[in-house]
DRENMINU-472498 format. One record per residue: residue number from 1; residue in one letter; x, y, z of N, C-alpha, C, O in turn. Coordinates in steps of 0.001 Angstrom, whole numbers, plus 500000, padded with zeros to 6 digits. Layout:
REM DRENMINU-472498
<r NUM "A" <X Y Z> <X Y Z> <X Y Z> <X Y Z>>
...
//
This chain:
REM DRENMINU-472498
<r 1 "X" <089919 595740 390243> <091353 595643 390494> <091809 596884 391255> <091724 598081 390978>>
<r 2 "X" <092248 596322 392151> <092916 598084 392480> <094771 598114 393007> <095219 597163 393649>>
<r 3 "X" <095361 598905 392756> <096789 599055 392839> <097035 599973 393977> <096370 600849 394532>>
<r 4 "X" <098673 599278 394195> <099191 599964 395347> <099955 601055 395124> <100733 600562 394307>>
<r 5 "X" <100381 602413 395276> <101377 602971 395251> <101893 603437 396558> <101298 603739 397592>>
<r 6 "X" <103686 603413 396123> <104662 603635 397336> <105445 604720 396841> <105761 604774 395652>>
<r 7 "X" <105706 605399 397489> <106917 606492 397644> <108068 605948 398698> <108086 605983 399928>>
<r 8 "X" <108706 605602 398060> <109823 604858 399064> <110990 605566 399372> <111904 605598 398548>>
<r 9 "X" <111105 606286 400732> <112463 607357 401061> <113109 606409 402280> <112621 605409 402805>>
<r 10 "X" <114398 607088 402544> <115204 606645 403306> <114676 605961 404683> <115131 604859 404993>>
<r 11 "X" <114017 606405 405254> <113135 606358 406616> <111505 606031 406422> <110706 605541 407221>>
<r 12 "X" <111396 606316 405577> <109502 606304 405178> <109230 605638 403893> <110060 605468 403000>>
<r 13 "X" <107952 605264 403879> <106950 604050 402705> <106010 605210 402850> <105706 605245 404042>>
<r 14 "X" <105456 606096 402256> <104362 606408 401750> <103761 605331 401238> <104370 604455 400623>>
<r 15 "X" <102225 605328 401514> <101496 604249 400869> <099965 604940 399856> <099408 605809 400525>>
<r 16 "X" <099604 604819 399139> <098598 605047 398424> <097728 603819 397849> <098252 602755 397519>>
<r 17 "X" <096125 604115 397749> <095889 602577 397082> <094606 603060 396219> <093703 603681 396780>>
<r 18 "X" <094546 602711 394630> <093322 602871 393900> <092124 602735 394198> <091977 601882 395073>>
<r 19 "X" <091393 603103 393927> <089588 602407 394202> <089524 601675 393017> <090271 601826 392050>>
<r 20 "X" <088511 600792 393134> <088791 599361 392476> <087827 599343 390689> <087299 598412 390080>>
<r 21 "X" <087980 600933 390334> <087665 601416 388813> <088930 601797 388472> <089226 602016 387297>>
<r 22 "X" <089928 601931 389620> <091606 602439 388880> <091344 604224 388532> <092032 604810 387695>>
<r 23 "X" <090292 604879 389296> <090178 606201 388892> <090901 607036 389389> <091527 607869 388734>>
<r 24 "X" <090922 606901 390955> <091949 607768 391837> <092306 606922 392792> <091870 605801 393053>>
<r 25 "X" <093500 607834 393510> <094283 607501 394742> <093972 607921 395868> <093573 609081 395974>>
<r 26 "X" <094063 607193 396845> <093666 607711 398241> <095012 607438 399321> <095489 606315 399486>>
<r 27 "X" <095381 608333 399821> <096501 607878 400978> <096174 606707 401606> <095280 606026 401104>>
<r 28 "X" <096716 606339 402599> <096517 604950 403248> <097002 604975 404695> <096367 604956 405750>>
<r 29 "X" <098969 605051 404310> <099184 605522 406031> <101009 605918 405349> <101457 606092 404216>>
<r 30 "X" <101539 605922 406561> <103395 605908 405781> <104240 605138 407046> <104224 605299 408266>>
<r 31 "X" <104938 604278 406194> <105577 603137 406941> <106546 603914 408167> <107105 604881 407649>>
<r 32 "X" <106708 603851 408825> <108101 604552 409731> <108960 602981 410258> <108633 601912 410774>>
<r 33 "X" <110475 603778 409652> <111525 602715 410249> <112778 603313 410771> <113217 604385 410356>>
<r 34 "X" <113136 602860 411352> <114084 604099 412120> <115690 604277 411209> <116329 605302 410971>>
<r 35 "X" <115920 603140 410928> <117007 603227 409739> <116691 602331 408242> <116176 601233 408031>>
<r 36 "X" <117290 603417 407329> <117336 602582 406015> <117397 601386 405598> <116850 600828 404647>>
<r 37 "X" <118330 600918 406628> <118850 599348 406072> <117717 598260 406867> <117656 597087 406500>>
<r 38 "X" <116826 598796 408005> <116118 598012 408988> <114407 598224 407545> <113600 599140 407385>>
<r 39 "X" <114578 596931 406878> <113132 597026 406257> <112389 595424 406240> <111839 594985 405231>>
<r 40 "X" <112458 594870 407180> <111731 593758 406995> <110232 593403 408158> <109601 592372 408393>>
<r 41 "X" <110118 594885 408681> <108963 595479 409050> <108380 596326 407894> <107155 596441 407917>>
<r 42 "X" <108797 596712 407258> <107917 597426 406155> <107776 596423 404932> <106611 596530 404549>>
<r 43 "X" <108426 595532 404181> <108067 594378 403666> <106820 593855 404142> <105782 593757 403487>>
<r 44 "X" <107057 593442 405651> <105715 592480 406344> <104908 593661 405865> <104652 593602 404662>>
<r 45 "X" <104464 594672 406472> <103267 595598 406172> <103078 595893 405169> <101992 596470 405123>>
<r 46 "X" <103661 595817 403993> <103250 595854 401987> <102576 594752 402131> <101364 594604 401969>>
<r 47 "X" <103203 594124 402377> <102254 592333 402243> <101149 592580 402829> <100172 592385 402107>>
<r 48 "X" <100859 593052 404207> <099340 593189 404534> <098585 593952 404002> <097407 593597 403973>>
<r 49 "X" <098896 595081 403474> <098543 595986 402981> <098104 595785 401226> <097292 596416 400549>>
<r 50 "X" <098975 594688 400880> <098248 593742 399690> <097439 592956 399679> <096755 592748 398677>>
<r 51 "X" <097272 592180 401020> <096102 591314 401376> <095262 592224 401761> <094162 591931 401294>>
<r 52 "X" <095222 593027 402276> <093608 593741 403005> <093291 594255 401511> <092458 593457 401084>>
<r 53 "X" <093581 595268 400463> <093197 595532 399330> <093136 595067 398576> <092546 595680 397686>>
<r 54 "X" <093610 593718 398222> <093438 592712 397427> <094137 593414 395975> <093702 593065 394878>>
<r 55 "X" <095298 594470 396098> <095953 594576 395090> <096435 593765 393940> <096454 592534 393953>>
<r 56 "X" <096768 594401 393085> <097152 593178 391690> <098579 593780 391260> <099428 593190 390592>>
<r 57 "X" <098652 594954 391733> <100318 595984 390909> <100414 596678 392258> <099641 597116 393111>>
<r 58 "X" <101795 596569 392042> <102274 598001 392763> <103056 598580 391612> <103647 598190 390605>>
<r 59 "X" <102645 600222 392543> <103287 601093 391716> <104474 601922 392253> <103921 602640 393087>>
<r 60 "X" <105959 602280 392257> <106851 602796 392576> <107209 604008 392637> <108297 604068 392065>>
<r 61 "X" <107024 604634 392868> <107952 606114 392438> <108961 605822 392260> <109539 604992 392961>>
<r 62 "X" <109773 606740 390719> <111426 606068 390409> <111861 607535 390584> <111425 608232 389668>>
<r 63 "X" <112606 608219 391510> <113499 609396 391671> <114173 609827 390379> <114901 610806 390539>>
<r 64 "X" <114122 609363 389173> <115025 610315 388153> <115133 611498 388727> <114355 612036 389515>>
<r 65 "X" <116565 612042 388110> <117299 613348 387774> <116517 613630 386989> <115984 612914 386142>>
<r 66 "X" <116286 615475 387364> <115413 616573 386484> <116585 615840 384930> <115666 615246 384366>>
<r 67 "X" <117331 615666 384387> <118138 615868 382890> <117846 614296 382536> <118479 613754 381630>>
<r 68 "X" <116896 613617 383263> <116580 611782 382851> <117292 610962 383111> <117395 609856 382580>>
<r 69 "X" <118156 611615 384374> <119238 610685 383958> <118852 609510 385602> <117969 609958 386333>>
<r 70 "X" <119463 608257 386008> <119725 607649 387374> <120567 608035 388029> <121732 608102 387636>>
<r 71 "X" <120084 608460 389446> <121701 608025 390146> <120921 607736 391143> <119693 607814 391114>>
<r 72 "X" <122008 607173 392649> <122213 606275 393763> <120635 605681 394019> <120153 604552 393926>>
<r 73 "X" <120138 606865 394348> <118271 606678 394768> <117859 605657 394114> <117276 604714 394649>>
<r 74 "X" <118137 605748 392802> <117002 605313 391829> <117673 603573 391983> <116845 602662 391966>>
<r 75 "X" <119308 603195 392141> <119288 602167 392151> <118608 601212 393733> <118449 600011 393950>>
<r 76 "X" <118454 601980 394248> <118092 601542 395798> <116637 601443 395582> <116082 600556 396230>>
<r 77 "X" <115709 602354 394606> <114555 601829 394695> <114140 600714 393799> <113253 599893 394034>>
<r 78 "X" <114745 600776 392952> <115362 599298 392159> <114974 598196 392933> <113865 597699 393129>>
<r 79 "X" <116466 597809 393471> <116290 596928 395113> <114997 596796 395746> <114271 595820 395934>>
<r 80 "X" <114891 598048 396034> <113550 597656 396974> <112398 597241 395809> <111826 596176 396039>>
<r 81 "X" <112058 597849 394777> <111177 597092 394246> <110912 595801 394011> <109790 595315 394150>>
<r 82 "X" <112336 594913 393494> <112230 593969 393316> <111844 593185 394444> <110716 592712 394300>>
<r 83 "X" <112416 592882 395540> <112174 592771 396918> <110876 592721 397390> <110543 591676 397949>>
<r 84 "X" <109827 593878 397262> <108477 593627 397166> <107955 592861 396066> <107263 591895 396387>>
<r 85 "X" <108175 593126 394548> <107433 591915 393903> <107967 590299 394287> <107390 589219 394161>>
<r 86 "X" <109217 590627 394768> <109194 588749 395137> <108437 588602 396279> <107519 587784 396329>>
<r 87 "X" <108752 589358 397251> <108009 588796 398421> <106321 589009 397919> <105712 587967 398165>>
<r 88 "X" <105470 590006 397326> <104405 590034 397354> <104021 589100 395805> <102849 588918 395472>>
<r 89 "X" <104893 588713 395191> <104727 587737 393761> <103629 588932 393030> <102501 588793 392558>>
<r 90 "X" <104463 590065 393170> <102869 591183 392498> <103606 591781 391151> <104784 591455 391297>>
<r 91 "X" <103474 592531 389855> <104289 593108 389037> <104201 594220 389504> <103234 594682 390109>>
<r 92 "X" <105188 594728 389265> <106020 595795 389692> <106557 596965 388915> <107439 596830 388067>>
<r 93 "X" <105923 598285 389271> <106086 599202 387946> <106869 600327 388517> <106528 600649 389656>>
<r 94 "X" <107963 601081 387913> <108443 601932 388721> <108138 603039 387787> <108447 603063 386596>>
<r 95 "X" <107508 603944 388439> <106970 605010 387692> <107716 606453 388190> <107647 606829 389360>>
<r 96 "X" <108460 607229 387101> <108807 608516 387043> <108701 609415 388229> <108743 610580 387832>>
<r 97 "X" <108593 609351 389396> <108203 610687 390161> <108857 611801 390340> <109064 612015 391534>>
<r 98 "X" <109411 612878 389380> <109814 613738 389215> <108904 614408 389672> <107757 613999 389489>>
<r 99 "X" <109193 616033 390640> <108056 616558 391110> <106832 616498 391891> <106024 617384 392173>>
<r 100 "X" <106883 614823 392280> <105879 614506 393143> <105623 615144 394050> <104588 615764 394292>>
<r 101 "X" <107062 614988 394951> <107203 615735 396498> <107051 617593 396497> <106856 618216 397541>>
<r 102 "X" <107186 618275 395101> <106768 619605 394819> <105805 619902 395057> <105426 620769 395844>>
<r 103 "X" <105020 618951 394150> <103363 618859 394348> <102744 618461 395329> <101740 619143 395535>>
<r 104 "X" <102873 617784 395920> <102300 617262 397081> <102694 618634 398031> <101769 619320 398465>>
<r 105 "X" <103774 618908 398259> <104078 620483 399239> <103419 621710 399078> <102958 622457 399941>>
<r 106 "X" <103436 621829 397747> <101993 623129 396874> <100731 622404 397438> <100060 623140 398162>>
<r 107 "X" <100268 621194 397288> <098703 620876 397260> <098657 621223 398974> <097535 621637 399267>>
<r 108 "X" <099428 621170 399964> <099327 620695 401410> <099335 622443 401537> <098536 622932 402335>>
<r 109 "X" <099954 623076 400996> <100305 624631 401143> <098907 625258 400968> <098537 626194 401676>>
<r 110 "X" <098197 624751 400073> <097449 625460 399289> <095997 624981 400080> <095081 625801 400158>>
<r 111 "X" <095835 623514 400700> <095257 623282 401700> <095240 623792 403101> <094313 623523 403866>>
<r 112 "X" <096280 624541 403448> <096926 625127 405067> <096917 624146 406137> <096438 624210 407269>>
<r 113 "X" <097962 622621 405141> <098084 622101 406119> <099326 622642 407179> <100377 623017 406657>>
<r 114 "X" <099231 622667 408222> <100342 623058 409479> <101786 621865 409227> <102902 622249 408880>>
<r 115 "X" <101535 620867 409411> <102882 619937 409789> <102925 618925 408004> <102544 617796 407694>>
<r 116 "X" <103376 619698 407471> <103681 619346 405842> <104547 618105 406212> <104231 617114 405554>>
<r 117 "X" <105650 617895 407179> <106702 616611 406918> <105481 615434 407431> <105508 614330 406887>>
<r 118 "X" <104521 615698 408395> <104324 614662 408565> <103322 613736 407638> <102903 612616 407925>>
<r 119 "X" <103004 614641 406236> <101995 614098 405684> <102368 613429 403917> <101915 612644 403084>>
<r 120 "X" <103452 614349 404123> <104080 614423 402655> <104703 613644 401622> <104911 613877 400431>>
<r 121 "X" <105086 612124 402774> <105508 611052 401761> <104020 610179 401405> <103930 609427 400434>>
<r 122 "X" <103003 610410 402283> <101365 609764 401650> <100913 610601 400959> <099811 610234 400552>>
<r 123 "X" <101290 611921 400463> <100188 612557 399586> <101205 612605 397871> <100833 612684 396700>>
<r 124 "X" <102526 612513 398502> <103861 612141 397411> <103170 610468 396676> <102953 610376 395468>>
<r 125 "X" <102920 609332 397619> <102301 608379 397129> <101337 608556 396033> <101385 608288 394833>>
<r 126 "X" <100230 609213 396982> <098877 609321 395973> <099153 610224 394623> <098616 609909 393561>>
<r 127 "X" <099937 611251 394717> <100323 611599 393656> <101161 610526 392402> <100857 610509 391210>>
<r 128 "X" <101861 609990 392817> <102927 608933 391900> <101617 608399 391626> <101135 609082 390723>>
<r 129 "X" <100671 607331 392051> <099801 606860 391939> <098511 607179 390757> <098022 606612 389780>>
<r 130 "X" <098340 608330 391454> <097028 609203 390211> <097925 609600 389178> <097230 609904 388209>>
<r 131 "X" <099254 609759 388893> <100001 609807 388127> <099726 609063 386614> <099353 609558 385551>>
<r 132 "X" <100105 607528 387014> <100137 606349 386934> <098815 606189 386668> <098719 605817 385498>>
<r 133 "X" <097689 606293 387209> <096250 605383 386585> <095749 606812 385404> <095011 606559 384452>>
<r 134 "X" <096120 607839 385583> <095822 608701 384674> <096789 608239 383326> <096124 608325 382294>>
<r 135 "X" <097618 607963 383184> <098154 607399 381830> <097275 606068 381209> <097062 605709 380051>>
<r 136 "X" <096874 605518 382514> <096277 604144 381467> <095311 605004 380822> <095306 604619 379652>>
<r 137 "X" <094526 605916 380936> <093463 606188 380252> <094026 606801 378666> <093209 607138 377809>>
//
């Protein structure tokens, strides 16, 4: 089985996808759309991106507030989640990513990557992701 994870921001789909023991995450690619509201090019490409991996879950990053709490983000990734499990008929988990995008900026820092924006919503993915298969254990 292996699962999808997304980091879903205003402009960008980070994508991440399990190896098929559910051990770790591997980047994949990150959607680019030129505005927020324009997503039925990034829909089509989840869907392919579920057929070529033969996914069974996706996994979400959910933006909570550092104090637990929701606001605006979190209902928009809401939306979009649901949106992908109908169109991809897949279950749909929205998982905590508090700190993702921290971590992912330390790990890229600490690697010396040069152009951090352009990598940072796929390594934000794989993080939400290894997040996520590290709890099932």
């Amino acid at each position: 089985m292996r699962i999808l994870g997304l980091d879903y921001g205003s402009k960008t789909v980070g994508v991440a996808v399990s190896d098929p023991l559910m051990l770790t995450a591997q980047g994949v690619e990150i959607i680019r759309r030129e505005r927020e509201d324009k997503l039925r090019r990034t829909y089509a490409r989840i869907e392919e991106l579920v057929s070529e991996y033969k996914a069974e879950k996706i996994v979400i990053g959910f933006p909570k507030n550092m104090d637990n709490t929701e606001g605006e983000r979190c209902q928009k990734v809401s939306e979009f989640g649901s949106n992908v499990g109908r169109r991809t008929g897949l279950p749909i988990v929205l998982w905590d990513e508090r700190l993702t995008t921290v971590s992912a900026d330390r790990a890229m820092e600490e690697s010396g990557v040069k152009d951090k924006k352009k990598y940072v919503d796929e390594i934000a993915a794989m993080f939400i992701l290894q997040n996520y298969l590290d709890s099932l254990r």
